[in-house]
Steps between C-alpha positions, in 0.01 A plus 500: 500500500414748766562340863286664813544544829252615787629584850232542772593740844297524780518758791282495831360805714692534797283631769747750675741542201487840378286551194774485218631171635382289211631771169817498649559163534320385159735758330757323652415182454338532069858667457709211595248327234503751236906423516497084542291509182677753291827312586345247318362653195173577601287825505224565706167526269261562715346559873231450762389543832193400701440506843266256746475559842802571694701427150617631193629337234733580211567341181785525243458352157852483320577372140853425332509365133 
């Protein structure tokens, strides 16, 4: 049986940061969770983003099994 995980990120406008603020800390931050799930037999199966307002948001769906 297939087990599933989703892992939700979410990143806020900074008004004075410059304008690649939030890509490099997202790539930062997804892969530190690309590696905690690999290490424990997941893969990553799928992804989304979405934004609303000042936010965006990014999900990771992961599967092991």
């Amino acid at each position: 049986m297939k087990e599933y995980k989703l892992e939700s990120l979410i990143y806020y406008s900074k008004a004075f940061a410059h304008k690649e603020h939030i890509v490099e800390k997202s790539t930062e931050d997804i892969q530190a969770k690309l590696d905690e799930y690999t290490a424990k037999g997941y893969r990553l199966i799928s992804t989304d983003a979405t934004d609303f307002g000042f936010a965006v948001y990014f999900y990771l769906y992961f599967e092991r099994g």
